[in-house]
Steps between C-alpha positions, in 0.01 A plus 500: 500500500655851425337848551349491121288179559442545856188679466225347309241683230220592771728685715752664234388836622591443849827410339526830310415662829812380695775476239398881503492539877745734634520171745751176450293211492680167568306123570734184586332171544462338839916392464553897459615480130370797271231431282412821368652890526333803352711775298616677764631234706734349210742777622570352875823327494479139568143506413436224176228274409534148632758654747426501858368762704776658709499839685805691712301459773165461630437708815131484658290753651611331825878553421508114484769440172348202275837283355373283223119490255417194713494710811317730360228281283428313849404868647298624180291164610519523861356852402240474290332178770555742784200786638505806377486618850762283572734668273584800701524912442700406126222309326244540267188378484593297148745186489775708367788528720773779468874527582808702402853412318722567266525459106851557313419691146769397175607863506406699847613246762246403801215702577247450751148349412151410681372192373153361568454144473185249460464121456260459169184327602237603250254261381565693116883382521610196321570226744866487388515889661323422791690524784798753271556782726509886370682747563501857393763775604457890547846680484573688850819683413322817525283432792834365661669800445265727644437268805903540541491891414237494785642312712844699486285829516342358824879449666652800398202699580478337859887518498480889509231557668637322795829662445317830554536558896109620501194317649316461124151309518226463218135493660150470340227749552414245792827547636633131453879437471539437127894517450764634777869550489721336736532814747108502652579099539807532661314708767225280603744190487342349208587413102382703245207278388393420827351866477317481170123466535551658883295825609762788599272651802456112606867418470704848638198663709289212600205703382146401399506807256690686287738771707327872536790652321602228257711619225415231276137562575561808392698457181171228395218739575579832325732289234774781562859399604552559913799593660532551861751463799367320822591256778458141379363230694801433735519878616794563209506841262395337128476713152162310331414546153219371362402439173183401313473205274225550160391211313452529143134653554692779737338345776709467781598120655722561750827711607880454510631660849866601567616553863849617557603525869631851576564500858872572459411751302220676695754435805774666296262800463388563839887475574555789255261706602589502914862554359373787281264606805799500698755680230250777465467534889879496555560718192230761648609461811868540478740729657736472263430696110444267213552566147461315229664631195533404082840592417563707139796422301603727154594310165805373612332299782660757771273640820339815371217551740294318758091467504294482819262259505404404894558652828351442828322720759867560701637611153266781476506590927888477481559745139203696465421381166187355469445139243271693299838779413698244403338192405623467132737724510833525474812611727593743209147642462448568892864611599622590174815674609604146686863342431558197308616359790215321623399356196809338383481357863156393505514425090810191670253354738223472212755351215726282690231353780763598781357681791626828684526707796622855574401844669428759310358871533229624261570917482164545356329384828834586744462148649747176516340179441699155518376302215498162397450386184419178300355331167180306521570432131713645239396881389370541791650601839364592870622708802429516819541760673554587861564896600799563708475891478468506921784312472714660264469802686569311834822401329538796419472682835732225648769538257507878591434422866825291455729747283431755794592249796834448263596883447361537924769213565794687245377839678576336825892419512559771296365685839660255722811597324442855529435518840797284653734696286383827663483326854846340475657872402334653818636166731860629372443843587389466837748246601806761352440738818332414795253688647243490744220436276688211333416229643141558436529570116686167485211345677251650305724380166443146619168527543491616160705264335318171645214655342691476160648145590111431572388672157736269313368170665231638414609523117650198455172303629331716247723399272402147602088611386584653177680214381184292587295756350746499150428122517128458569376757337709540196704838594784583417 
């Protein structure tokens, strides 16, 4: 028998019907050899008339792998005598029986197939077919492809998704877990699709209702995005976004929700704003003048000029010049008869990052202030300044104070000097004639010149002080 004579005169247009099926049709006798093959089988390599039936491999719904036709003839029957509601979730309700494998085509290699199968038992078959088995085979390439496109889709998309360090959950207008990433699992202890099917305000709340100020809720009734920062179940800052899903009628069916935990962030925030709370309150509140200043350089990348741009409340008390005078402007446009001086100093600090110190006395505003200077970043320098005007003057005072205890101390042995000499003339006088009044002069002398010996102990221990003084307080 070959496929030409297989089919008899009555049935010649079911045989023009499946040589021009887009389907290979194969039948094998009971012993598996092929008996006839339509067009568009002929091209399946291995595949000949009076050849027997083989296949790659035979894999069953059930994963069980059939080895040899015999194996799988005795199932066909085992098949066809069983229950159809015996069969289980992959069988029809005919005696056809399906299974996967592979076929090898002459030019394209191995490609995957489905193949349907079914023992001949009709009454219209010759008795020599009875009992033939047929097979017909849909090409799956494409459906395989797509399966494996999906199926790598599925992994990379769950591959980022958990990779993204967010809490990100699918629900359903009924608020039923549909897909979650591993994040929301990880925090309830569970897998990912132990939550699918779930109810959020059942699972995280333990709630018979939606919560009052659900953000999903939200996002599903006015069909708007929702974004909103809250505390989360477990008492923890979260950023939740919420967004609604549209079928292809625009109706919605459910919502995607993205919660990011922010509490190092919100705690980094209320951190900056006590330390900006207590800047301001130190920088108002400051004895010391602060200035913050923009420094001005000319083409050649040299200091040229210096801008104001912040000063404090002991700034303005301790110069007279007020933030709103010199806010924004410049050293130049305020004291514009000022030295260069200054700025080339300052203009260091700002370009090289290396901080400064040094007194200096501002002849605009007759006062001394001791300043020290430094670069929060470079262009930019501040000072701090502390007046030392009381000071300077008390330095002042002393240094004079000092100078006239030195020219008291010079004036002093000069006078020693000047009176012994005298005294020591009128001693040898007396003593060259002696008279009756004698004796009492040279008393008198002595009295006089212990008083001298006394005035110059009394030098040298002053003597003693200035030296102290010329070392303590930097006279000389």
């Amino acid at each position: 028998m070959n496929r030409q004579n297989y089919f008899t005169s009555e049935n010649s247009l079911m045989k023009d019907i499946i040589d021009k099926s887009p389907y290979k049709f194969i039948i094998t006798d009971k012993s598996g050899k092929i008996i006839y093959l339509n067009k568009k089988a002929e091209n399946i390599s291995g595949m000949t008339l009076n050849q027997p039936f083989r296949l790659e491999e035979i894999r069953l719904p059930t994963g069980k792998k059939v080895s040899d036709f015999e194996e799988l003839r005795l199932m066909l029957e085992k098949w066809n005598e069983e229950p159809v509601r015996s069969r289980g979730e992959s069988s029809s309700n005919d005696d056809t029986f399906s299974f996967e494998s592979w076929f090898k085509h002459e030019n394209k290699g191995n490609y995957p197939v489905k193949i349907t199968a079914k023992i001949l038992k009709e009454s219209k078959i010759s008795s020599e077919c009875q009992g033939c088995i047929c097979f017909y085979a849909e090409d799956i390439s494409g459906r395989k492809k797509t399966e494996e496109a999906l199926l790598k889709s599925e992994k990379d998309k769950t591959t980022i998704l958990n990779a993204i360090h967010e809490n990100l959950v699918y629900y359903n207008t009924d608020f039923e877990i549909i897909w979650a990433n591993q994040d929301p699992a990880d925090s309830l202890g569970m897998k990912p699709e132990d939550l699918t099917g779930k109810v959020c305000y059942r699972l995280w709340y333990n709630r018979d209702s939606p919560c009052e100020n659900c953000t999903v809720k939200k996002a599903i009734e006015s069909k708007e995005p929702v974004i909103e920062e809250k505390l989360n179940y477990n008492k923890t800052d979260v950023k939740v976004l919420a967004y609604p899903v549209f079928d292809d009628n625009g109706e919605v069916i459910g919502a995607v929700e993205s919660s990011l935990n922010i509490t190092k962030r919100k705690n980094a925030e209320k951190a900056l704003q006590i330390s900006e709370m207590e800047y301001k309150e130190l920088f108002s509140t400051m004895t010391n003048g602060f200035v913050l200043h923009e420094l001005i350089t000319d083409d050649n990348g040299e200091p040229a000029d210096y801008r104001f741009l912040k000063v404090n409340k002991a700034f303005e008390n301790m110069t007279g010049l007020s933030a709103e005078q010199i806010k924004g402007r410049t050293m130049l446009e305020i004291f514009p008869d000022s030295g260069k001086y200054l700025i080339k100093r300052y203009g260091r600090v700002a370009l090289t990052g290396i901080p400064d110190e040094f007194d200096n006395y501002n002849p605009y505003l007759n006062r001394y202030y001791h300043v020290y200077s430094y670069c929060p970043k470079i262009g930019q320098f501040a000072a701090i300044f502390t007046e030392i005007t009381e000071l300077m003057e008390l330095k002042k005072q002393q240094k004079n104070s000092l100078e006239q205890i030195e020219k008291n101390l010079e004036d002093l042995a000069i006078l020693n000097d000047e009176i012994r000499n005298p005294l020591q003339a009128i001693i040898g006088y007396v003593t060259l004639e002696e008279r009756e009044y004698t004796d009492r002069i040279l008393s008198q002398a002595k009295v006089i010149d212990r008083l001298v010996n006394r005035l110059d102990k009394g030098w040298l221990e002053s003597e003693k002080i200035r030296d102290f003084l010329r070392k303590h307080y930097s006279f000389s």
